[in-house]
C-alpha positions in Angstrom: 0.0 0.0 0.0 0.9 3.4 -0.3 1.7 5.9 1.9 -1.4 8.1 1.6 -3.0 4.5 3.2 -0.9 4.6 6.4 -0.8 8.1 7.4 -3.4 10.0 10.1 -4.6 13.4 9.6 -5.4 14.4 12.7 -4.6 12.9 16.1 -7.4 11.3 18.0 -7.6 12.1 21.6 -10.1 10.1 23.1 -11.3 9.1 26.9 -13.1 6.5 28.5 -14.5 5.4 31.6 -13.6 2.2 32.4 -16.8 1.1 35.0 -16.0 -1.7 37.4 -17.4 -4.7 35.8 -20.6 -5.6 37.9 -21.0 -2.7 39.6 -23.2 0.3 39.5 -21.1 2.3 37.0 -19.1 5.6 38.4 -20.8 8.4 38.5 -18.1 10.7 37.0 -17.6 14.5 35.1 -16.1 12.4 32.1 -19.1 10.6 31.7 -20.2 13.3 29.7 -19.1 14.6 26.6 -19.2 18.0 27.1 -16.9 17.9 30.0 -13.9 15.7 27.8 -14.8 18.2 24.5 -13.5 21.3 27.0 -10.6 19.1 27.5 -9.7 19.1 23.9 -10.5 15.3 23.3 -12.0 14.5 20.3 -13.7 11.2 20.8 -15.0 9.0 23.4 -14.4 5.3 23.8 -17.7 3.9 25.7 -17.2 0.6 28.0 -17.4 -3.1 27.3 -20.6 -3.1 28.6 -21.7 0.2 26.7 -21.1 -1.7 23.6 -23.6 -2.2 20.7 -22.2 -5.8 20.5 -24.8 -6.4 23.3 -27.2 -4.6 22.0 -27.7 -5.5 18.7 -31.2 -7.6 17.6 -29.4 -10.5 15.3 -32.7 -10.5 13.1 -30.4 -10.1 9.6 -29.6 -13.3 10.5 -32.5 -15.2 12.1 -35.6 -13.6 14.1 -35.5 -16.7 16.6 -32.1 -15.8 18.1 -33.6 -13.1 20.0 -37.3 -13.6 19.6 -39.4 -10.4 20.9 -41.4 -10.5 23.9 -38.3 -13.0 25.6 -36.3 -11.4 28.9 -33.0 -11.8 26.7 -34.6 -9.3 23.7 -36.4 -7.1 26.2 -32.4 -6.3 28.1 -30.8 -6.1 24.4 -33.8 -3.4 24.0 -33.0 -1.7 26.6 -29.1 -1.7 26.0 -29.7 -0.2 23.0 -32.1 2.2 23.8 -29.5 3.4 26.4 -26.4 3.5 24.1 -28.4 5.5 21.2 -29.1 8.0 24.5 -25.4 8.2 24.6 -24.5 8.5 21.6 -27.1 10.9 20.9 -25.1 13.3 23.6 -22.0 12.7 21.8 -23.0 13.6 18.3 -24.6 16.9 20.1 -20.9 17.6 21.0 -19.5 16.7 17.5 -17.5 13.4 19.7 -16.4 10.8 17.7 -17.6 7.7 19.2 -15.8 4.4 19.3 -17.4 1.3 21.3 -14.9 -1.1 22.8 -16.0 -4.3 22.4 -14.9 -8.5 23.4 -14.6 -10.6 20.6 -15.6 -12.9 20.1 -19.4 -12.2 22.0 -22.5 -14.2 20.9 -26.4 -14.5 22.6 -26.3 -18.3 24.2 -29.4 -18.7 22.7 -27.3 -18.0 18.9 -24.8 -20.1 20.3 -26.9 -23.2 21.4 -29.2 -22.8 18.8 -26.4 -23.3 16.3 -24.2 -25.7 17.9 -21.0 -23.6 18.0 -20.2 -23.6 21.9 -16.8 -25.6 20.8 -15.7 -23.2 17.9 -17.3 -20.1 18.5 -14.0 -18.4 19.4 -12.4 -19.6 16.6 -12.4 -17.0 14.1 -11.1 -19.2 11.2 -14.4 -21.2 11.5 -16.4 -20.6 8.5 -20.0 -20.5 10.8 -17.6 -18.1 13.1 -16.5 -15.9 10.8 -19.9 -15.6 8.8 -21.5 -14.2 12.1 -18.6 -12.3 13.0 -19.5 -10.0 9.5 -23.2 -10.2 10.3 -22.4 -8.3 13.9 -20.6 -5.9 12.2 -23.1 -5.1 9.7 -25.5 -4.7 12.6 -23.5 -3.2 15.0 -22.9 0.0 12.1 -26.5 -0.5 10.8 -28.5 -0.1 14.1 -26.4 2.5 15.4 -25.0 4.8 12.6 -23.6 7.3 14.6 -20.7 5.0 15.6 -17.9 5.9 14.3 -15.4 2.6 14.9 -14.7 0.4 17.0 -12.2 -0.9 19.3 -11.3 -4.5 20.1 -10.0 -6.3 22.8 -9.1 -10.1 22.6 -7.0 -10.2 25.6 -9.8 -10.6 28.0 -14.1 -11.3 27.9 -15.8 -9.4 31.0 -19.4 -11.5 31.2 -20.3 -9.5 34.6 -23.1 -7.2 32.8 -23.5 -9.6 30.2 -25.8 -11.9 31.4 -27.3 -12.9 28.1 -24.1 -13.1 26.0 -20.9 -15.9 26.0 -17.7 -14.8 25.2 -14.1 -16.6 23.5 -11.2 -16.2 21.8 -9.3 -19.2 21.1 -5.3 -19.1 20.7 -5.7 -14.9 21.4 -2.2 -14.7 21.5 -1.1 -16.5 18.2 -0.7 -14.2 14.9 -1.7 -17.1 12.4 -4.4 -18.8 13.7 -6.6 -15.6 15.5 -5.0 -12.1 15.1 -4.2 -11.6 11.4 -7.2 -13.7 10.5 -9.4 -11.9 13.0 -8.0 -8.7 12.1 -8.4 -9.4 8.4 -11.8 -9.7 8.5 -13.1 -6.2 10.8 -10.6 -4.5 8.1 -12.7 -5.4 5.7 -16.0 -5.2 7.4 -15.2 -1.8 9.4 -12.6 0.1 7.1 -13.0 -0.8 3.6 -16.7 -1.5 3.3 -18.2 0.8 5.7 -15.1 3.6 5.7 -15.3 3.1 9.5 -12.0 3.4 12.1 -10.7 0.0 13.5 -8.4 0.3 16.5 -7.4 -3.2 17.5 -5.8 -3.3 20.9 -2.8 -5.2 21.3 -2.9 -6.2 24.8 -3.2 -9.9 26.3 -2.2 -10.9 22.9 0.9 -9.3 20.9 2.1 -6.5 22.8 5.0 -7.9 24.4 6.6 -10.0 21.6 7.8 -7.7 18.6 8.6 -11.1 16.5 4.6 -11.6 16.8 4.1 -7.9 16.4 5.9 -7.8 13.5 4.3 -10.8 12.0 1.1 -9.3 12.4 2.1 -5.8 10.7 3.1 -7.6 7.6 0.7 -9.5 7.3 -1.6 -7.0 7.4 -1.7 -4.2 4.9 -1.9 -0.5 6.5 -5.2 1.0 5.8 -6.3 4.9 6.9 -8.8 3.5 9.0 -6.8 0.8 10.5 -5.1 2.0 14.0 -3.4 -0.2 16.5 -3.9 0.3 20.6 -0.8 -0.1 22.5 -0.2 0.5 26.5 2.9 2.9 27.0 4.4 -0.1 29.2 4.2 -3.9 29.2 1.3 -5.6 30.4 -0.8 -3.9 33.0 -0.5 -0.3 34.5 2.3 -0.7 36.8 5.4 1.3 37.4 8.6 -0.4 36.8 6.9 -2.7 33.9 9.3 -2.0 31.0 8.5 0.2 28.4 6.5 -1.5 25.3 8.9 -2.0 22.7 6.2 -2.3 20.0 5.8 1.3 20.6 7.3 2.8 16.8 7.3 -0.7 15.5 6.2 -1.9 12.2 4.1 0.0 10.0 0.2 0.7 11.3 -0.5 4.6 12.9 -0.6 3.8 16.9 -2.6 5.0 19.8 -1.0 4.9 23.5 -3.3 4.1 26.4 -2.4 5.5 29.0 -4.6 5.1 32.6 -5.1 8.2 34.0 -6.3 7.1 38.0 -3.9 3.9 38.1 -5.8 1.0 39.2 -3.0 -0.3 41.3 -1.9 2.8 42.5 -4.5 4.3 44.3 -7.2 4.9 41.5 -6.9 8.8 42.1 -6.9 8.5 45.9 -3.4 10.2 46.2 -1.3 12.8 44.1 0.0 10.5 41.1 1.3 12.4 38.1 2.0 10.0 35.2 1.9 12.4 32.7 5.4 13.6 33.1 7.2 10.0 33.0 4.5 9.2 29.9 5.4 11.9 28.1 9.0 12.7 29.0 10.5 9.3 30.1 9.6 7.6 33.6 13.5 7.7 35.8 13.3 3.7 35.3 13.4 3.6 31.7 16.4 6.1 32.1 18.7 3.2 31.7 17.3 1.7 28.2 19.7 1.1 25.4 19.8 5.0 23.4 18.4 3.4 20.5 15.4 2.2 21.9 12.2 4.4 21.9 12.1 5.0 26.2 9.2 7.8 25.9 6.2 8.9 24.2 7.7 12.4 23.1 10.5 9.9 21.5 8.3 8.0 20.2 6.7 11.1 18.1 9.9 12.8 17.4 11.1 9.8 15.7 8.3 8.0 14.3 6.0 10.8 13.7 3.9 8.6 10.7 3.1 6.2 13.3 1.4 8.2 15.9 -2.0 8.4 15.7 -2.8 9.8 19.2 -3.3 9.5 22.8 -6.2 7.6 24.9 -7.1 8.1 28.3 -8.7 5.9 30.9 -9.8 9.2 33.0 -11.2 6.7 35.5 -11.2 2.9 36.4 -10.0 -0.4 35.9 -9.1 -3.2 37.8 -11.8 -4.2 41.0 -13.5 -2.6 43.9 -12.1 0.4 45.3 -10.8 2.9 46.6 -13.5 5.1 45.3 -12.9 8.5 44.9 -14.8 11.8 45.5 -12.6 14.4 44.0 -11.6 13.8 40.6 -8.8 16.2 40.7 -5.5 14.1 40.1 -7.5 11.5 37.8 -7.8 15.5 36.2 -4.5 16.2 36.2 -3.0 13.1 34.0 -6.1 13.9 31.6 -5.9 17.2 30.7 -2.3 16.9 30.2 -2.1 13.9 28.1 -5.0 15.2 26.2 -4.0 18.4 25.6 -0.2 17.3 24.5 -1.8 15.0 22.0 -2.6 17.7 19.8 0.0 19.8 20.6 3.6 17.5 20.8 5.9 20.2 19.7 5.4 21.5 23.0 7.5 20.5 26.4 5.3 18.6 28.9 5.7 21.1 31.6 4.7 23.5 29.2 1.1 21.8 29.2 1.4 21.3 33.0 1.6 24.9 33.8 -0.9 26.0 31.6 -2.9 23.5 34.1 -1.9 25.0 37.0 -3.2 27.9 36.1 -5.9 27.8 33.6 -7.1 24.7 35.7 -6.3 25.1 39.2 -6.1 29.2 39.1 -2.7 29.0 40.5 -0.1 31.8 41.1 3.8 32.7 41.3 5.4 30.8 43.7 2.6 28.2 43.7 3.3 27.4 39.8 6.3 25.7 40.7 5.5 24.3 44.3 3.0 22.5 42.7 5.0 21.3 39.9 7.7 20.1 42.5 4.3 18.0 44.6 3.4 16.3 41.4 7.1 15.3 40.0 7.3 14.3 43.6 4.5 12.2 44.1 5.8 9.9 41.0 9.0 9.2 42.2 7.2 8.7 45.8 4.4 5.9 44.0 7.4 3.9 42.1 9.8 3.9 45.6 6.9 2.9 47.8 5.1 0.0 45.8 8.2 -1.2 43.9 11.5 0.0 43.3 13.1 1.8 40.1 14.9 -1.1 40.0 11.6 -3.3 40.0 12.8 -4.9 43.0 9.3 -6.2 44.3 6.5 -8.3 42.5 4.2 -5.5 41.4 1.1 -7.3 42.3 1.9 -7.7 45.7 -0.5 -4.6 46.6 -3.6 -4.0 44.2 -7.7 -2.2 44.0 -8.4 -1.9 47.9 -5.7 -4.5 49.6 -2.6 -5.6 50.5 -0.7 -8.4 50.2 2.2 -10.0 51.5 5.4 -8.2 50.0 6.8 -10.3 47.1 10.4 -9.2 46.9 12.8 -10.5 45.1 16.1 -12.7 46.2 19.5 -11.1 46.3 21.0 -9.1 49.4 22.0 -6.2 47.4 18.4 -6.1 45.7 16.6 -6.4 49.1 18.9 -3.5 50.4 18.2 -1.1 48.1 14.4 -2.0 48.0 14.1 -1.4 51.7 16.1 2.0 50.9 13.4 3.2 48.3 10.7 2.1 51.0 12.3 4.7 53.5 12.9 7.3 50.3 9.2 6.9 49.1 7.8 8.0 52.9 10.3 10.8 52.8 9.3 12.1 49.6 5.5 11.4 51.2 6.4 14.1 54.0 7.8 16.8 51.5 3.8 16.2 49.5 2.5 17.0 52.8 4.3 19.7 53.3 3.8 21.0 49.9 0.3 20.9 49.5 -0.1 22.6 52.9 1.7 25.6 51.9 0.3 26.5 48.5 -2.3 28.7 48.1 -4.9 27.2 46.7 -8.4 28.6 44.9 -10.1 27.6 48.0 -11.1 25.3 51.0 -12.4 22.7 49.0 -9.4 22.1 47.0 -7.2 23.2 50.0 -9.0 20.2 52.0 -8.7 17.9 49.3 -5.1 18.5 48.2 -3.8 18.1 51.8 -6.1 15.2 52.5 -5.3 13.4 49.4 -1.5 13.9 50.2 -1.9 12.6 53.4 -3.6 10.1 52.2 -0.4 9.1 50.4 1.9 9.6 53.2 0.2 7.5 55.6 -0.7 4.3 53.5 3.0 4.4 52.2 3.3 4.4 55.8 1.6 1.2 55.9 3.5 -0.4 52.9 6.9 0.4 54.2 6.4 -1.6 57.3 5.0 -4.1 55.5 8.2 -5.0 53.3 10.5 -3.8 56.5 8.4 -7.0 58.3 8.7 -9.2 55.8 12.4 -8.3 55.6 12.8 -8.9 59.4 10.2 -12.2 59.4 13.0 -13.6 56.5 16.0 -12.8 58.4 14.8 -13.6 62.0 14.6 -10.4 63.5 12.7 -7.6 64.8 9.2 -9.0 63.8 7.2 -7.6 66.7 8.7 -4.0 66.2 7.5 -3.9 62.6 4.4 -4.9 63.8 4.3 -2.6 66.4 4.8 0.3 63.8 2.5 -1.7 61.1 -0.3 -1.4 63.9 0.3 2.5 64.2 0.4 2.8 60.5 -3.2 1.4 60.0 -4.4 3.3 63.2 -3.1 6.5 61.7 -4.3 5.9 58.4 -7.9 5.1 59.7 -8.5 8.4 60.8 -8.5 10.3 57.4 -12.2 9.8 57.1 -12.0 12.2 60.3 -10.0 14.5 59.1 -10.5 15.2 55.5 -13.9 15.3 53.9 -13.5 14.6 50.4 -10.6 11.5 50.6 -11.3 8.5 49.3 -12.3 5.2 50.6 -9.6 3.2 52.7 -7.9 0.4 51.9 -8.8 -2.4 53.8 -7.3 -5.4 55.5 -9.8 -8.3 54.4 -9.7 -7.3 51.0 -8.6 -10.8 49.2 -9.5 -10.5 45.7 -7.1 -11.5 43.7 -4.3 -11.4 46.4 -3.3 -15.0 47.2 -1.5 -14.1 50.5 -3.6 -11.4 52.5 -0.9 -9.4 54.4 -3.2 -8.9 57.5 -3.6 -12.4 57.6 0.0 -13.0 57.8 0.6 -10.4 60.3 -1.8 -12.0 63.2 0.0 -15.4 61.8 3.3 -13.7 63.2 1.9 -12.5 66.3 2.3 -15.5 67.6 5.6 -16.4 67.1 
């Protein structure tokens, strides 16, 4: 193909909410379009579960899949009812609109009706791939202010779904599902309905290039053919290396970037991402020079592939901590968003014009704030891992704790415990910070000093934490750890007291997806 084919005219900018799945979604200031237009995005992605693949009637291809009057039509009515209400706000605001969707997602009834429950997520099935072009044709046909989609096969979320089954079989092989899978929604979404594709590459090829590369040759570029990639490997966590698919091959690329980490507080504390997205986080510092270690690099050097920036303003992962204040989820987003359309300009550039078109911010304060939020990102990677990525990053996730996971070796476990005592350090000078800016008023007053104490004092709680597990390893000072551990949490439960608009707590019995509870493990140890 040529290169008209492969180039973007205009960065999209683009925002979504990501809702926990089975829960009442967030009730947030991005949810509406007007709100993310003022922030100079251009397009909204709606959820999994905002997606017209579950609301779409399947009578193109027989009536009896969802017959009328049945409970399963009367909820796909409904869905779609609710999406067109969305959409219809989003047109209102000239928003492109992109629905992210599983694939592959069927009815039951489709799928027992038909047989398919063992092939249905293969898409090189010829039944498979038949209905996979009929959903498309639907999904564009019943709601024709859509303007593309975007498509995840490294996951299916059923949790709202409870009509619909969900598979992908062999999601992170090129030949046998993406380039075949991807082959046929060019097709059905670019070239025949001049519709925008962006395929995400996560949970499937976004962290081997050799299957990367297979897939963007195999695959000719096409205008409307974009391809999602997260500014670091797998999920959202600091210290996970920089993706180097990022300025590979030869498709236009979007960077996701998650704006109130989900395993860093989800907004609850000062967090600023932006800087280390845009700029270079401190830990990819030490990357070969040849090697793309930024997202400003990434433009400067491969300025054909970019295609723009998407935010996650809020959510993802489970549970809490749920936030009342949006203001650092704000931060992250108007900055990102507003750099995607403007990359010849610095980063703190863009942050200062927040400071003070945002936050009405003055002299001094400019830069005390600036110092808080550099601070605050070099306090987050110390506390929960190390720039050395010294610790298991899952080890503390959503609303809990687990037992520290750090790794083996005496210099490794020295300098992790050193970053533990750096991060609550770093914590203090927050505190201190916020307290002595002046800020547009009380309410942001109270919420910048409670947030930032928010910070300081579960930090608090995780530097024990790996201090005890340090000192339960090597036979020594257990009960003082817990001692301090039990003041920590004491401490940090009184923030509710203090501050009015902080978030919810972290909490000790919160197991999900944390095999070793640390609470747990701490009453195990007072014992010995």
């Amino acid at each position: 193909m040529g290169q008209d084919t492969n180039t973007i005219s205009a960065p999209l900018v683009l925002d979504m909410v990501h809702h926990n799945p089975g829960e009442a979604p967030y009730q947030s200031i991005y949810n509406d379009p007007k709100v993310i237009k003022e922030m100079s995005y251009n397009g909204k992605v709606y959820f999994l579960f905002e997606s017209p693949a579950l609301a779409i009637d399947w009578e193109s291809v027989d009536l009896d899949i969802l017959p009328k009057g049945s409970e399963d039509r009367k909820w796909v009515d409904a869905k779609a009812k609710q999406i067109k209400q969305m959409h219809k706000a989003c047109k209102a605001q000239d928003m492109k609109i992109f629905a992210m969707s599983d694939l592959v997602l069927f009815p039951k009834r489709l799928i027992a009706k038909y047989g398919i429950e063992e092939t249905f997520g293969n898409p090189n099935d010829p039944l498979t791939e038949k209905l996979i072009r009929a959903q498309i044709n639907e999904m564009f046909d019943q709601f024709p202010d859509l303007d593309g989609l975007v498509v995840r096969i490294g996951e299916t979320y059923l949790h709202d779904a409870p009509y619909h089954l969900g598979a992908i079989d062999n999601k992170k092989s090129p030949e046998k599902t993406i380039i075949p899978l991807m082959q046929i929604l060019k097709e059905e979404i670019c070239e025949k309905r001049n519709k925008q594709l962006i395929f995400r590459t996560w949970g499937a090829f976004d962290v081997n290039l050799e299957d990367y590369l297979k897939v963007s040759d195999a695959i000719a570029p096409h205008k409307n053919l974009i391809i999602s990639v997260k500014h670091c490997e797998g999920d959202f966590h600091r210290s996970n290396a920089f993706s180097k698919v990022i300025g590979q091959g030869r498709h236009p690329q979007i960077i996701e970037v998650q704006s109130a980490r989900e395993y860093e507080g989800k907004g609850a504390y000062p967090n600023y991402i932006a800087n280390g997205v845009i700029e270079g986080f401190e830990e990819h510092a030490r990357m070969p020079e040849g090697q793309i270690n930024s997202i400003k690099e990434f433009v400067e050097t491969k300025p054909g592939l970019y295609a723009g920036i998407w935010t996650w303003s809020r959510g993802g992962g489970w549970n809490g901590p749920y936030i009342k204040d949006e203001m650092w989820c704000d931060l992250n987003s108007w900055v990102m968003a507003q750099w995607a359309l403007h990359t010849d300009k610095s980063e703190e550039f863009i942050f200062n014009r927040y400071a003070t078109e945002r936050l009405h911010l003055k002299g001094d304060d400019i830069s005390k704030f600036r110092k808080l939020a550099l601070l605050s990102a070099e306090a987050v990677v110390r506390g929960r891992n190390s720039t050395f990525r010294d610790m298991n990053p899952w080890w503390t996730r959503d609303q809990g704790i687990a037992w520290p996971m750090v790794i083996k070796g005496e210099l490794q476990q020295k300098r992790n415990l050193a970053q533990k005592d750096e991060s609550v350090a770093k914590w203090k000078e927050i505190v201190k910070l916020a307290k002595s800016i002046d800020w547009e008023n009380e309410a942001t007053k109270n919420h910048a000093i409670g947030s930032a104490e928010y910070g300081l004092r579960l930090y608090t709680i995780y530097r024990t934490l790996v201090y005890m597990q340090h000192a339960e390893a090597n036979g020594k000072e257990v009960k003082k750890w817990i001692k301090a551990y039990d003041k920590a949490w004491k401490n940090y439960n009184k923030l509710a007291e203090e501050y009015s608009t902080i978030a919810t707590l972290y909490t000790q019995d919160y197991d999900r997806h944390i095999a070793k509870n640390a609470n747990a493990i701490v009453d195990k140890l007072r014992g010995n």
